[in-house]
C-alpha positions as a printed Julia matrix, in Angstrom:
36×3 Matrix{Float64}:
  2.43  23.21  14.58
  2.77  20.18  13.07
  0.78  18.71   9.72
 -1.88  15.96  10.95
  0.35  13.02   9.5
  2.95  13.26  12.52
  2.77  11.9   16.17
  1.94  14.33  18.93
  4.6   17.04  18.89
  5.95  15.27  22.41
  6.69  12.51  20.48
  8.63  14.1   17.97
 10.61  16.35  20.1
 11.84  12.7   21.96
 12.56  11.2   19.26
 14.61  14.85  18.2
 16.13  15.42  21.82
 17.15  11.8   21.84
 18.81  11.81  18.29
 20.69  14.8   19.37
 22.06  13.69  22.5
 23.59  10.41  20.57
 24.76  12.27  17.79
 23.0   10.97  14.92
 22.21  14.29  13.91
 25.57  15.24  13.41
 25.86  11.42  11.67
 23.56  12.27   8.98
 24.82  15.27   8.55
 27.97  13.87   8.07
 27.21  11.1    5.46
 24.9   13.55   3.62
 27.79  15.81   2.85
 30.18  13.0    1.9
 27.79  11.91  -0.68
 27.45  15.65  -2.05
């Protein structure tokens, strides 16, 4: 369950399942650990 301040959970898990499938996850993920 989500708190009350997001979207509808279908609009987060788009927004999730599309980040994924272009990699930005793995971006930020990326860049986070360089600046560590």
């Amino acid at each position: 369950m989500l708190p009350d301040c997001f979207p509808p959970w279908g609009t987060v898990y788009h927004y999730f399942r599309l980040w994924q499938r272009t990699g930005l996850w793995v971006r930020l993920h990326r860049a986070a650990y360089a600046l560590a």
